[in-house]
C-alpha positions as CSV (number, residue, x, y, z in Angstrom):
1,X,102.3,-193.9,131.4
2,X,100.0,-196.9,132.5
3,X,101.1,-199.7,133.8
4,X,100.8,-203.0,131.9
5,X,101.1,-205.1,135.1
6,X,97.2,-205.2,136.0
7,X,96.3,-206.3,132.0
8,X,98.9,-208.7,132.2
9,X,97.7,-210.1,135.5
10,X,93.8,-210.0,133.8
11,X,95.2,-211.5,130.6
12,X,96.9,-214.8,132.9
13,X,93.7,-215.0,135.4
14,X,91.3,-215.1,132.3
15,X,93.7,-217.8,130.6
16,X,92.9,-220.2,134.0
17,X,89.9,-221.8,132.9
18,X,92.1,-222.9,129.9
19,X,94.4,-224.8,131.8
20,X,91.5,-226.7,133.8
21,X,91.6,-229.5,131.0
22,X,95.0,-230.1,131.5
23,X,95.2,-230.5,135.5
24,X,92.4,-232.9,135.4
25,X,94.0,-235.4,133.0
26,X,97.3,-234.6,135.2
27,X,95.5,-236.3,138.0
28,X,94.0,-239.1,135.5
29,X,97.3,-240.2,134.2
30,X,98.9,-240.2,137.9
31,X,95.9,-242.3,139.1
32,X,96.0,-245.7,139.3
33,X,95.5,-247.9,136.8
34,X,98.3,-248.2,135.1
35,X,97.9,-249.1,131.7
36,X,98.4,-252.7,131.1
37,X,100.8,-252.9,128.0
38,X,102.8,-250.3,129.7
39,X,102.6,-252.1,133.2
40,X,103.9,-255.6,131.2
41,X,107.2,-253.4,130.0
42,X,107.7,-252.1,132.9
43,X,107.7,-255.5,134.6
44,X,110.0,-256.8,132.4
45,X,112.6,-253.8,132.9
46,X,112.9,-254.7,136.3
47,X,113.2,-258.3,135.8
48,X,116.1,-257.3,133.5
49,X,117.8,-254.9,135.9
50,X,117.4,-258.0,138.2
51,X,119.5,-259.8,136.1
52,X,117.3,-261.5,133.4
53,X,118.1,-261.3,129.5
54,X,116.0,-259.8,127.1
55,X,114.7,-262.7,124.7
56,X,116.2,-265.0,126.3
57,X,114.9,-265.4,129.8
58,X,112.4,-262.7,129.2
59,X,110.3,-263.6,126.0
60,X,107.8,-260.9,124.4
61,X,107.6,-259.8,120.5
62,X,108.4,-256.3,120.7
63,X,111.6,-255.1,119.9
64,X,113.8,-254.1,122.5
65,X,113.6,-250.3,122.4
66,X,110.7,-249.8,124.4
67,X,112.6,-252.3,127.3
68,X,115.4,-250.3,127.2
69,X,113.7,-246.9,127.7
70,X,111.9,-248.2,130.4
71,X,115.4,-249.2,132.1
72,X,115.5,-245.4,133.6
73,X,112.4,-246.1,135.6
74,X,113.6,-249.5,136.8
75,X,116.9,-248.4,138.2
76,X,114.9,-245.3,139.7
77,X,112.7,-247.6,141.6
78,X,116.1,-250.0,142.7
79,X,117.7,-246.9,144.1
80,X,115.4,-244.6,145.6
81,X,112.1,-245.4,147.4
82,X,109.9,-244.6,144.6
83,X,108.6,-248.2,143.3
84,X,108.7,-248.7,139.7
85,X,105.3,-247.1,138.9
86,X,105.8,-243.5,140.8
87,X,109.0,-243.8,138.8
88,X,108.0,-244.4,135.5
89,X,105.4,-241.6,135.9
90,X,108.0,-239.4,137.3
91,X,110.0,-239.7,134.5
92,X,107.4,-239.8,131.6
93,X,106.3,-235.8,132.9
94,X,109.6,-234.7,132.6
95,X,110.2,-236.4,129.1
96,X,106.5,-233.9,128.8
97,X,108.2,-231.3,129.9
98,X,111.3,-231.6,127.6
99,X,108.8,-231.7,125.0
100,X,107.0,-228.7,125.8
101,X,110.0,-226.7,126.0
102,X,111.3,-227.5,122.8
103,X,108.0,-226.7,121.3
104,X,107.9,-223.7,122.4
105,X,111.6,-222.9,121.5
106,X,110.8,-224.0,117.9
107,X,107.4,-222.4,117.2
108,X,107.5,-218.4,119.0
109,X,104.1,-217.8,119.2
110,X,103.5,-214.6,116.7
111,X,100.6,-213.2,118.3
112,X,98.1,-213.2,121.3
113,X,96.3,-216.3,120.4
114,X,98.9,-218.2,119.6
115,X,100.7,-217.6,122.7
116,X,97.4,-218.5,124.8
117,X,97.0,-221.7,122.4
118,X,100.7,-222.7,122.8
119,X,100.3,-222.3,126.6
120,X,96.9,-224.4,127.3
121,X,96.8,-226.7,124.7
122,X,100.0,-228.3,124.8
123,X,100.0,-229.4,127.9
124,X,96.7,-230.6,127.6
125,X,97.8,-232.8,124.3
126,X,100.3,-234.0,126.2
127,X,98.5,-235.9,129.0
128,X,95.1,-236.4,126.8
129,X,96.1,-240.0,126.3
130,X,94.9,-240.7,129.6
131,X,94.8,-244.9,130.5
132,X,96.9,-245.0,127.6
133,X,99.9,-242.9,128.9
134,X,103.0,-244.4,128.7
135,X,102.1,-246.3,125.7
136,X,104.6,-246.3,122.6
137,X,102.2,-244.5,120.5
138,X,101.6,-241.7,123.2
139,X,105.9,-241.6,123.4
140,X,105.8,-241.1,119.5
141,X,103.6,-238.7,119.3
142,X,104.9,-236.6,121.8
143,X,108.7,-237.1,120.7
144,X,106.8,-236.3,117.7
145,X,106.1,-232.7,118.4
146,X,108.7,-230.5,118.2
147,X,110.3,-232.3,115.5
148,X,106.5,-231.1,113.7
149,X,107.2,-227.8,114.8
150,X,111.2,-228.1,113.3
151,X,109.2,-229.0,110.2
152,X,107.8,-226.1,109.2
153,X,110.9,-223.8,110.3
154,X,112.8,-225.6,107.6
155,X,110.1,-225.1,105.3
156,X,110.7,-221.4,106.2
157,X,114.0,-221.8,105.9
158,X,115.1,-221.4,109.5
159,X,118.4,-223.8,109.5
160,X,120.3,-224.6,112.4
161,X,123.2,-221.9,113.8
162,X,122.7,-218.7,115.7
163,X,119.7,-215.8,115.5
164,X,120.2,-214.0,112.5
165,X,118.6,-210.7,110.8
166,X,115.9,-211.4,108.5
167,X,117.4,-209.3,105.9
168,X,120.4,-211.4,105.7
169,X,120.2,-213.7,102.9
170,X,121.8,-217.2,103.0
171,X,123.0,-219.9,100.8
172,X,121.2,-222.8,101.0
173,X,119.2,-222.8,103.6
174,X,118.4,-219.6,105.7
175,X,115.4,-217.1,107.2
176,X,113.0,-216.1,104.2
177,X,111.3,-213.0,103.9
178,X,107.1,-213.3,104.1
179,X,106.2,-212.7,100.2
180,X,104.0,-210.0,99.4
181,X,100.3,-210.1,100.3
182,X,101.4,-213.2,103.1
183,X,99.4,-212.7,106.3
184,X,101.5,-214.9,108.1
185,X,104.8,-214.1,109.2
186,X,107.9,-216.5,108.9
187,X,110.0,-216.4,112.1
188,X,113.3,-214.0,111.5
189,X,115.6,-216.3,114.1
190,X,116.6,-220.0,113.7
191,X,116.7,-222.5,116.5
192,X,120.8,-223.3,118.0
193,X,122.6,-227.0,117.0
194,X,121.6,-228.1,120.0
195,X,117.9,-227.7,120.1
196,X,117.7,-229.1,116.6
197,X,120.4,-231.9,117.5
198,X,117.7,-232.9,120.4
199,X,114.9,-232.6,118.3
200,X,116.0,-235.0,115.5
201,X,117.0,-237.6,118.6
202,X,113.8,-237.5,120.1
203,X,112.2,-238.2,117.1
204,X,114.5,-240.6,115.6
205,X,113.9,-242.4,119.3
206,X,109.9,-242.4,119.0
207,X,109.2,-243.0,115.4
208,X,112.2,-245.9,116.2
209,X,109.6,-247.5,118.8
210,X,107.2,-249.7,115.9
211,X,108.2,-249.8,112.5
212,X,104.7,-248.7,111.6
213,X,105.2,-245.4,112.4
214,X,107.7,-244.6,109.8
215,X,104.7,-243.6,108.1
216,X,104.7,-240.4,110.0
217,X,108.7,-239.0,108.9
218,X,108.1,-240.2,105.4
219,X,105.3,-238.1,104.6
220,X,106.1,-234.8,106.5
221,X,109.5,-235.3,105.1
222,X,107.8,-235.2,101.8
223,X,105.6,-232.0,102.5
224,X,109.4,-230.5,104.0
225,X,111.3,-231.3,100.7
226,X,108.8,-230.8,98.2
227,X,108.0,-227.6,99.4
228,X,111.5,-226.6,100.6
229,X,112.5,-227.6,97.0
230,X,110.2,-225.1,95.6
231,X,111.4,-222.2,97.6
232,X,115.0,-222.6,97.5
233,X,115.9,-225.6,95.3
234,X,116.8,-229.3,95.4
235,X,120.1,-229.2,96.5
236,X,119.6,-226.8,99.5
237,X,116.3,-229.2,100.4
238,X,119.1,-232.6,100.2
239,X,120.9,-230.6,102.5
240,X,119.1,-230.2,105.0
241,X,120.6,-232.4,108.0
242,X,117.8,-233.2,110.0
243,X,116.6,-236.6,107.8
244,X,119.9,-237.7,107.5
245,X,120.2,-237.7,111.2
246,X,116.8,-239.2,112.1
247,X,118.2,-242.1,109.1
248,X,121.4,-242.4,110.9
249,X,119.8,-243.1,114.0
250,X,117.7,-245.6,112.7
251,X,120.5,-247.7,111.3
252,X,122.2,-247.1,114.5
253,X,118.7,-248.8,116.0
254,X,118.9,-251.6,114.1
255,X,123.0,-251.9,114.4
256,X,122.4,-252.4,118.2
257,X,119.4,-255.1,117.7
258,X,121.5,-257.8,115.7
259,X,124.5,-257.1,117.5
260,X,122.9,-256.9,120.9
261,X,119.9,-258.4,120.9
262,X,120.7,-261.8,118.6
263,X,117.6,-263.5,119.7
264,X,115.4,-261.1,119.0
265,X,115.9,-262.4,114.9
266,X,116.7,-265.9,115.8
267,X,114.2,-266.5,118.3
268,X,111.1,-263.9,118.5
269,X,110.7,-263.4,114.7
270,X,109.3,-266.7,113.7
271,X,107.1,-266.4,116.0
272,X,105.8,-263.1,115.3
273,X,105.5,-263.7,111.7
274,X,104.0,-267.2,112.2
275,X,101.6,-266.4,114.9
276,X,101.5,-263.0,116.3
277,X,101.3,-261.0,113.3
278,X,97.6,-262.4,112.6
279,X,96.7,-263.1,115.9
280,X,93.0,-261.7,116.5
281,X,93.3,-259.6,113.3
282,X,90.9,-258.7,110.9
283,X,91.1,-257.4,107.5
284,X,91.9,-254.1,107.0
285,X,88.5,-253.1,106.1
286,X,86.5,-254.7,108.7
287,X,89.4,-252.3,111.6
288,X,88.4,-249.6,109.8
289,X,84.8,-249.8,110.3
290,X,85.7,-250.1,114.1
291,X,84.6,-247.5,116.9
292,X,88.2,-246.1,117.0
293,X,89.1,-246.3,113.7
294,X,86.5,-244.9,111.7
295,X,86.4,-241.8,114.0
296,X,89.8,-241.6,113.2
297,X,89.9,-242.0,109.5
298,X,86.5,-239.1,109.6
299,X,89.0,-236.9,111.7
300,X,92.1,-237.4,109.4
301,X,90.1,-236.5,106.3
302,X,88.3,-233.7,108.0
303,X,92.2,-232.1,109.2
304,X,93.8,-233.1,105.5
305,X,91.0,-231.6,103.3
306,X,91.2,-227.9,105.8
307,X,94.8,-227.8,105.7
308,X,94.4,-227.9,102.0
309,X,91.9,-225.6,101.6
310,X,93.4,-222.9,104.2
311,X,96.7,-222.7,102.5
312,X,99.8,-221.5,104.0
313,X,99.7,-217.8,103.0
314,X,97.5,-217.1,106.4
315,X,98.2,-220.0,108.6
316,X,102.0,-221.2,107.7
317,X,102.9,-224.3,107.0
318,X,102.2,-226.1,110.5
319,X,98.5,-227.0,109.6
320,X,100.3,-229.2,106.3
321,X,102.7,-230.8,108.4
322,X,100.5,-231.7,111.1
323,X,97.7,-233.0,108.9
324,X,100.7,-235.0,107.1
325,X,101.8,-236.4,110.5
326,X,97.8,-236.9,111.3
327,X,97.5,-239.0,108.4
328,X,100.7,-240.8,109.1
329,X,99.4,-241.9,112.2
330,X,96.0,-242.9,110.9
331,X,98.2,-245.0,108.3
332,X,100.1,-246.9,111.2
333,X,97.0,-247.6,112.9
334,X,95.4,-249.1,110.3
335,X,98.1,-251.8,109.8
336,X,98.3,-252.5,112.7
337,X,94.7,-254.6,112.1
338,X,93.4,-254.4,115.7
339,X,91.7,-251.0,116.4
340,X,92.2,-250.2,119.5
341,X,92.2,-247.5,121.3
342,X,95.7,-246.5,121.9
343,X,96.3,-246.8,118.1
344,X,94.9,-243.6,117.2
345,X,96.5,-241.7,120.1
346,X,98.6,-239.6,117.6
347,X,95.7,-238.6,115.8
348,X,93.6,-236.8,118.2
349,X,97.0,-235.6,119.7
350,X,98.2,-234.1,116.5
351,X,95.0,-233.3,115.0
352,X,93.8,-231.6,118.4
353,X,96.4,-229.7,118.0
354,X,96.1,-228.5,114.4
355,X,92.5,-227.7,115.2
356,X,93.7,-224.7,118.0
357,X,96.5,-223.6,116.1
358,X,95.0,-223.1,112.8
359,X,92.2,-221.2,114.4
360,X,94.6,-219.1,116.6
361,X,96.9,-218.3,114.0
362,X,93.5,-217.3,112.2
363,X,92.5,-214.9,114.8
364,X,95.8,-213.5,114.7
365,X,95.9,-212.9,110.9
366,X,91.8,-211.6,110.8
367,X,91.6,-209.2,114.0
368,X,93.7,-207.0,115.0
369,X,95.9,-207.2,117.7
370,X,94.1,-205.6,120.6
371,X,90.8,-207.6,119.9
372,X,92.7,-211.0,118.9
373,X,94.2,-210.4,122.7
374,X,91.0,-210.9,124.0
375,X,89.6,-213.2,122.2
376,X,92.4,-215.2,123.0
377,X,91.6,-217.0,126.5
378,X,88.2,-217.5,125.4
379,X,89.3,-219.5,122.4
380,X,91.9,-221.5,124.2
381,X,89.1,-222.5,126.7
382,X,87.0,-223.6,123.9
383,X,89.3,-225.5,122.1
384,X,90.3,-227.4,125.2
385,X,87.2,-228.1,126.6
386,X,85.9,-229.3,123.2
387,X,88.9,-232.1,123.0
388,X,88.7,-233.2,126.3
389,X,84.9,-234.3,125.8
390,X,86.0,-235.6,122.5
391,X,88.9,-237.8,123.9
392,X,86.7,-238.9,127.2
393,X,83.5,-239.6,125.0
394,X,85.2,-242.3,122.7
395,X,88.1,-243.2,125.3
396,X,88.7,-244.9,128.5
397,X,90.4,-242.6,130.8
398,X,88.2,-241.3,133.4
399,X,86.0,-243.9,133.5
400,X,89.0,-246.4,134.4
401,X,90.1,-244.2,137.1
402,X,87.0,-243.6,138.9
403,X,86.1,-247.6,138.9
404,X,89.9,-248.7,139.7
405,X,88.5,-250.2,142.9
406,X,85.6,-251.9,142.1
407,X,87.2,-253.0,138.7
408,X,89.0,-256.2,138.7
409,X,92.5,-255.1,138.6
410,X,91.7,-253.0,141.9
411,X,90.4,-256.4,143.5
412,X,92.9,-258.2,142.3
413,X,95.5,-255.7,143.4
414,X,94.3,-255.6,146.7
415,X,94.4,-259.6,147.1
416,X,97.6,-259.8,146.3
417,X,98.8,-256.9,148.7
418,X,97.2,-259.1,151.6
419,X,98.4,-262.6,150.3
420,X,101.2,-262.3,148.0
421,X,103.1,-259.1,148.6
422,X,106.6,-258.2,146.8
423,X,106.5,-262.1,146.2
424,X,107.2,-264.3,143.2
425,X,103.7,-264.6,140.7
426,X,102.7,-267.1,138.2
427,X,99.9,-265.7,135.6
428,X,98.3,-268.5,133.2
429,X,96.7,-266.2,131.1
430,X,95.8,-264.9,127.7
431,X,94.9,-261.3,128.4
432,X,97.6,-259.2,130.1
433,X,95.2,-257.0,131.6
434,X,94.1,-257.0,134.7
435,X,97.5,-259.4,136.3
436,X,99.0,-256.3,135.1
437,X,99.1,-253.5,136.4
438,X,97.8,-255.3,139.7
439,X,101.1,-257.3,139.9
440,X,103.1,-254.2,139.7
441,X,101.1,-252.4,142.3
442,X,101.3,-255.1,144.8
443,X,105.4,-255.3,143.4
444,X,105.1,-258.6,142.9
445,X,107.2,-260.1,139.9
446,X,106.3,-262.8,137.7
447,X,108.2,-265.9,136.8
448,X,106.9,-266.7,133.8
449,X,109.0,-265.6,130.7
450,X,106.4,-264.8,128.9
451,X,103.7,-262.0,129.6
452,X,100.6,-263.7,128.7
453,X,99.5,-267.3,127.2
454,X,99.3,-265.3,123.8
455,X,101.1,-268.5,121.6
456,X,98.3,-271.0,122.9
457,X,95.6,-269.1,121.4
458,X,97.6,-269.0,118.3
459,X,98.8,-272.5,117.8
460,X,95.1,-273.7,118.8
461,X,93.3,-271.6,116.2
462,X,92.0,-274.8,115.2
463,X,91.4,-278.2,116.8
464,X,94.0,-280.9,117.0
465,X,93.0,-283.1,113.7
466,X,92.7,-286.5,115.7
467,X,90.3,-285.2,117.8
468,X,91.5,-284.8,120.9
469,X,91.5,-281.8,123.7
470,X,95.0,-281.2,123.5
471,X,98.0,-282.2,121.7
472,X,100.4,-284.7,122.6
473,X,103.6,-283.3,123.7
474,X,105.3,-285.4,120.6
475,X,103.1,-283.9,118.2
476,X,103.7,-280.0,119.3
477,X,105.0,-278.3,116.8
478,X,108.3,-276.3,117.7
479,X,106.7,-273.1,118.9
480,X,103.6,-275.2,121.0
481,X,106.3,-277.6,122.6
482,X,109.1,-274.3,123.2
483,X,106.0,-272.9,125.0
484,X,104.9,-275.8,126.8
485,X,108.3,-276.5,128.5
486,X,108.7,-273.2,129.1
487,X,106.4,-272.7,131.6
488,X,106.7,-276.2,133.0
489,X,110.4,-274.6,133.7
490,X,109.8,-271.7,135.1
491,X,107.4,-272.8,137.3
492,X,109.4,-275.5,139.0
493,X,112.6,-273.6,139.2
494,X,111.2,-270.7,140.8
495,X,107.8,-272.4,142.7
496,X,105.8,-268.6,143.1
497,X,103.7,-267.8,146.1
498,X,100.8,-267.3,144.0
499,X,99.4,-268.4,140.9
500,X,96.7,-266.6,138.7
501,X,94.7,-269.0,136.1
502,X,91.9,-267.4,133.9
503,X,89.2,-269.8,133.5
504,X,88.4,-268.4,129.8
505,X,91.7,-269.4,127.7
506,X,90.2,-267.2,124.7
507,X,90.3,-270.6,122.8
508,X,87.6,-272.6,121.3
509,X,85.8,-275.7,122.5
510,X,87.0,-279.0,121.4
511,X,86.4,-282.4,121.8
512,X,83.4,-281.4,123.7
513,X,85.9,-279.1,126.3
514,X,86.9,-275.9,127.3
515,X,90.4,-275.4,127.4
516,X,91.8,-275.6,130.9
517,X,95.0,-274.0,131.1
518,X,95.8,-275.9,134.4
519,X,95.2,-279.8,133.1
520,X,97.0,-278.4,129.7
521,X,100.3,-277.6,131.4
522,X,99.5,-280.6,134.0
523,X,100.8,-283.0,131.5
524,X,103.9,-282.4,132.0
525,X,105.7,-283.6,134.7
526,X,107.5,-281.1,136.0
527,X,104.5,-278.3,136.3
528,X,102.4,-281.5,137.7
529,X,105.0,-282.7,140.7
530,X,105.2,-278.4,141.6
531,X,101.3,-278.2,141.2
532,X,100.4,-280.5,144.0
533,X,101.9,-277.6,146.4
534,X,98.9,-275.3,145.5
535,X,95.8,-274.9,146.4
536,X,93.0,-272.5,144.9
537,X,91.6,-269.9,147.6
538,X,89.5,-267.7,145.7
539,X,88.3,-266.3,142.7
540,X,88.2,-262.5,141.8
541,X,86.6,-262.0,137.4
542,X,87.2,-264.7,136.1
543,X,90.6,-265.9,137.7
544,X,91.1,-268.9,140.2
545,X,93.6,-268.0,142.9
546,X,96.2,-270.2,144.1
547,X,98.6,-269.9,147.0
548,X,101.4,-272.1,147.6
549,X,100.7,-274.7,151.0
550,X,103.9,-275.0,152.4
C-alpha cells in the first residue's frame, strides 16, 4: 500500500507560495500607521473607560456601536501592558480568526481546489484591507462572511440541528438532494444551533455598524428567499430563523441607543442632518466617476453579470450570494457620497473572493479529481497574487507603511514622544489624520470633545453676510456657538501640554483672510486668558506646535 504522507506533504509545500500574500499584509496591518478613523475611536474608547460619556463629554456623529466594540481593546490596554493599539490589533485577528473558522465550518470545501482556495484566500481577504483595517466597513465585511457562506446552505436547504443523512427528507427546511445532471454537489450535513446562532450575531453586529449597509442583508436575503421559495415553498422560506434573528437584533440595536444613549437623537442628529450629512459631498454621479468608485461599480457589474451567466447548476449558489452582497456593498458606498477608499472595502473583499471560488469550484466540476488536485496550489497562487496587486495598485497600504517615518504622522508621532508623552493634547483641526494615530502612539489623550474642527468647515460654507472674518459670538447660530464654547471649555478646564493648530482650516478666504483657527477661538475669553500660557516651538506639515510655559 503506498503511503499518502509524502503527497500530502508535496500537496501543503506546493500550497506555500499561496499563503505569501497573506503574511505580507499580516505584517502591513500590524505596522504602524494606524488608520486614522479607527485611531479617533479608539481614542475615544479610552477616554470613556476613563470615565467620559458618550455624546455628552465625548462628541462625534457616529452611532455608538463602533465605541462600544472598541471598549474590549480599551480595558485590554488599562489592564495589561499592551497599549491600546497592540490591543485593538490583538483583538481584531482573533475576531479574523473566529471568522475563518466559521467559514470553514459552513462551506466544507467539496474538492481539491476548493480546499486549497478556502485555505489561502481567506486569510488573505481578511487582512487585504490593509491601512484600512479596523475600519467599520472592513468589520462588516468580514462579520459578513460566514453569514454569505450560511446563505447559500439555506438555499440548499441545510437548516440548523445535527448532521443528518442526505436521504432523509425533511419538512420545511432540510438537506436536498443535487437534481439530475447538477455538477455541483449540495452539502449532505447542516451546521449545529450554535454555529448558526454566532453567525446571525456576527452579522446582525456588522451590518448594525452604518445603516448603509443594510443594503447588503436585504438583497442576499432576497436571492435566499426567492430562491428557497422556489425549491421548497413560501412558508418553509418565512421560516427560516436566521432573518428574524439578524431583525431582532437590530431592534435590540436601536432599543439600546434611545434608551442608553439619549443624546445621541437629542444632541448629534441635528447636527448630522444639518451639517455633516453634506459636508464635502458631491452628487452621486460626480463619486461615482471617482478613482475608487468607478473601479468598483466596473468590478460589481463584472461579478453580477458572471454569476448570472455561470448559473448554479456547476458552481452552487455562493457566486449569487456573493455578487448580491458585492453589489450591496457597492450600493452603500455610493451613498455614502465621498468615495473613498475604505468604502469599497467589501467589494474587493467579497468579490475577491467570488472570483477564486467560482473558478475553483469550476476546476472541481471540469477535471477530474487527480488533475484538479494539482492544479489546485497553482490556482490559489494565482488568484492571490492577482488581488493583492489589484488591492496595492488602487489602495494605500504598503505605501503608508513603508513611508510611516518620513510621513507626517511618523514626525509628528515622534515630537510628541520627546515633548508631550502620555500627556493631555489639544488638536485645532479639520482633518483627523495625521493627530491621529500619532496621538495614540505617543498615548497621549485629547481634551477636546470633539475629534476634529469638522462643524467649522460646515457652518462657514459661506461667508458671514456683513462681511466680516468671523462671526460675532451673538450672531452664532446654535451649533457655531455650542462649538465655539466648547472648546473654549475644554481647553481651560483641562490646560493640555501640547497644542496642535493646522494652519489650513479647509475653509475659504474671507474678508481678504484665511481662517485662523487660533484668533477664531481667541475671542473668547476663556481660550484667550489659557492661551497666553503657550508658546509655539515648531512646525511639522502643516501644523504649528505649542507647548505649555509653565
Amino acid at each position: 500500500m503506498n503511503d499518502p504522507s509524502p503527497r500530502k506533504t508535496r500537496g501543503w509545500l506546493a500550497l506555500l507560495p499561496a499563503l505569501l500574500p497573506a503574511l505580507l499584509f499580516l505584517v502591513l496591518v500590524v505596522s504602524p500607521p494606524l488608520n486614522q478613523d479607527v485611531a479617533a475611536v479608539l481614542s475615544f474608547a479610552e477616554r470613556m473607560v476613563a470615565g467620559e460619556v458618550l455624546y455628552s463629554d465625548l462628541i462625534d456623529v457616529n452611532p455608538p456601536l463602533i465605541f462600544l466594540l472598541n471598549l474590549p481593546a480599551a480595558l485590554l490596554a488599562a489592564w495589561t501592558p499592551l497599549d491600546a493599539v497592540q490591543a485593538l490589533l490583538l483583538l481584531l485577528l482573533i475576531f479574523c480568526g473566529v471568522v475563518g473558522w466559521l467559514c470553514h465550518r459552513l462551506n466544507p470545501p467539496r474538492g481539491a481546489a476548493e480546499a486549497a482556495m478556502m485555505l489561502a484566500l481567506l486569510p488573505l481577504v481578511l487582512l487585504l484591507a490593509g491601512y484600512d483595517f479596523g475600519q467599520r466597513e472592513q468589520i462588516m465585511a468580514a462579520a459578513a462572511l460566514p453569514y454569505l457562506f450560511l446563505a447559500e446552505r439555506r438555499i440548499e436547504g441545510a437548516a440548523a440541528g445535527p448532521p443528518v443523512s442526505p436521504h432523509v427528507s425533511l419538512p420545511g427546511i432540510g438537506p436536498v438532494m443535487t437534481p439530475p445532471g447538477m455538477r455541483w454537489r449540495a452539502s449532505a450535513t447542516r451546521p449545529g444551533w450554535a454555529v448558526v446562532g454566532a453567525t446571525t450575531l456576527l452579522a446582525g453586529v456588522g451590518f448594525a455598524l452604518k445603516p448603509h449597509f443594510l443594503a447588503v442583508p436585504a438583497l442576499v436575503e432576497a436571492v435566499v428567499l426567492l430562491a428557497g421559495a422556489r425549491r421548497r415553498g413560501w412558508a418553509a422560506s418565512f421560516r427560516d430563523p436566521v432573518p428574524w434573528g439578524l431583525a431582532g437584533f437590530w431592534v435590540f440595536y436601536l432599543l439600546v441607543i434611545f434608551l442608553g444613549f439619549p443624546d445621541y437623537f437629542g444632541r448629534v442628529m441635528p447636527l448630522v442632518w444639518d451639517f455633516y450629512v453634506d459636508l464635502g459631498g458631491t452628487s452621486w454621479w460626480q463619486v461615482l466617476l471617482t478613482e475608487q468608485l468607478f473601479t468598483a461599480m466596473l468590478a460589481t457589474a463584472s461579478l453580477v453579470a458572471m454569476a448570472l451567466w455561470a448559473g448554479t447548476r456547476s458552481l452552487g449558489w455562493l457566486p449569487r450570494v456573493m455578487a448580491a452582497a458585492v453589489l450591496g456593498g457597492f450600493l452603500a458606498a455610493l451613498v455614502q457620497h465621498k468615495g473613498w477608499s475604505y468604502h469599497v472595502v467589501p467589494v474587493w473583499m467579497w468579490g475577491g473572493l467570488l472570483c477564486g471560488l467560482a473558478m475553483a469550484r469550476a476546476t472541481d466540476a471540469l477535471l477530474p479529481a487527480g488533475a484538479a488536485s494539482r492544479v489546485a496550489p497553482l490556482l490559489a497562487t494565482g488568484t492571490c497574487i492577482a488581488l493583492t496587486l489589484l488591492v496595492m495598485r488602487g489602495g494605500e497600504a504598503p505605501w503608508r507603511e513603508f513611508n510611516y517615518r518620513k510621513d507626517a504622522v511618523g514626525q509628528l508621532a515622534e515630537w510628541l514622544e520627546k515633548e508631550a508623552p502620555d500627556g493631555r493634547l489639544l488638536v485645532l483641526s479639520p482633518d483627523i489624520y495625521p493627530a491621529y494615530p500619532a496621538l495614540n502612539y505617543a498615548e497621549n489623550q485629547p481634551v477636546l470633545r470633539f475629534m476634529s474642527t469638522w462643524l467649522l468647515q460646515a457652518v462657514y460654507a459661506t461667508c458671514p453676510a456683513d462681511g466680516a472674518r468671523f462671526r460675532a459670538p451673538e450672531q452664532m447660530g446654535p451649533a457655531e456657538r455650542y462649538l465655539f464654547d466648547g472648546v473654549a471649555q475644554d481647553f481651560a478646564e483641562t490646560p493640555p501640554v501640547a497644542v496642535l493648530v493646522a494652519r489650513d482650516a479647509h475653509i475659504a478666504w474671507c474678508a481678504g483672510q484665511p481662517f485662523d483657527m487660533v484668533a477664531y477661538f481667541s475671542r473668547h475669553p476663556r481660550f484667550a486668558e489659557t492661551w497666553r500660557h503657550y508658546r509655539q516651538t515648531g512646525e511639522i506639515a502643516g501644523y504649528m506646535l505649542f507647548e505649555r510655559e509653565d
